[in-house]
C-alpha positions in Angstrom: 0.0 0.0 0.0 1.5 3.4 -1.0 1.5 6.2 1.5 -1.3 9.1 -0.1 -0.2 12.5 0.9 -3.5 15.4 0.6 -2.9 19.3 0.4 -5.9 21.3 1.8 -6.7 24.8 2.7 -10.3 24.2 3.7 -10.5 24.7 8.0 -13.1 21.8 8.4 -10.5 19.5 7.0 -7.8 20.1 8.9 -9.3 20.8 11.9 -11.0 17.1 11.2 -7.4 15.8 10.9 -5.8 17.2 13.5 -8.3 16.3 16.0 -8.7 12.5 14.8 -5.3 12.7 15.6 -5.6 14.0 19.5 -3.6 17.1 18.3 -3.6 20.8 19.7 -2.9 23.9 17.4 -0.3 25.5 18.9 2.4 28.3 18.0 6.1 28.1 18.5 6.8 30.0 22.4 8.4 33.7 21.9 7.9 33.7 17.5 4.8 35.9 17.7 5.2 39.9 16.7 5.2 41.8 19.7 2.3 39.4 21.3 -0.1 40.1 18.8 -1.2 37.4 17.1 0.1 33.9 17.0 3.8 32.7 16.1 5.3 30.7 13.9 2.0 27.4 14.3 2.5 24.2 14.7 0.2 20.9 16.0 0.9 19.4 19.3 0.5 15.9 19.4 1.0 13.5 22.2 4.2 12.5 22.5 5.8 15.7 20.5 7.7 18.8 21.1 5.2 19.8 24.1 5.1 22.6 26.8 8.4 23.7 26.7 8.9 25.0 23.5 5.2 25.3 22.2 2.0 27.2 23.4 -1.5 26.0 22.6 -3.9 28.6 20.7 -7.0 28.8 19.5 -8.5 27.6 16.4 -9.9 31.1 15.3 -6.2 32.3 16.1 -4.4 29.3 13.8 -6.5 29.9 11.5 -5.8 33.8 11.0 -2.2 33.0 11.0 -2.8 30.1 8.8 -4.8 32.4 6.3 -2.6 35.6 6.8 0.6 33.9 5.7 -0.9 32.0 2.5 -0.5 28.2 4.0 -1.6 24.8 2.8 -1.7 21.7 5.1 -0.5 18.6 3.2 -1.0 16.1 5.4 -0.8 12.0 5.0 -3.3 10.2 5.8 -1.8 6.6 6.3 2.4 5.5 6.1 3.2 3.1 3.4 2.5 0.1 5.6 -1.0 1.1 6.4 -0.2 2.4 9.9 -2.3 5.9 10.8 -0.4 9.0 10.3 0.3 11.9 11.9 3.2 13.5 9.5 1.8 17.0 8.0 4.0 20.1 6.5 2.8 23.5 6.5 3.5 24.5 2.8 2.8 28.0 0.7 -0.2 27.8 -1.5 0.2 27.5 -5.3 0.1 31.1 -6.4 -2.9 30.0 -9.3 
């Protein structure tokens, strides 16, 4: 079975993957502008980079950033052996 990588910039969607996923939106700690808005995002999942270096946000405030800085989430949905996945990459959208 070949792993099936999806790009999206539709909220539902992601926000459908991430949670499936037990994952937090989150921003990297001390990357946002002069505390206005969120930083650099990223999703927390179990087991990842956690408290230390990352600081969970709100969707409504991933989202602005998400939306603000042109992003796409490609995100896999299963690895090549079938397993679940939980690999995504923030990406620039295609400028057509």
């Amino acid at each position: 079975m070949a792993s099936e990588t999806r790009t999206t910039t539709d909220h539902d969607e992601i926000r459908r993957w991430v949670e499936e996923h037990d994952g937090t939106p989150a921003s990297v700690r001390g990357t946002a502008d002069e505390g206005d808005g969120a930083g650099v995002l990223r999703i927390d999942f179990p087991g990842g980079a956690g408290e230390e270096s990352l600081e969970h946000i709100s969707w409504e405030e991933w989202f602005e950033k998400f939306d603000e800085s042109g992003l796409a989430f490609l995100y896999q949905e299963q690895k090549a052996g079938g397993e679940d996945s939980t690999f995504f990459k923030l990406v620039k959208r295609d400028g057509g």
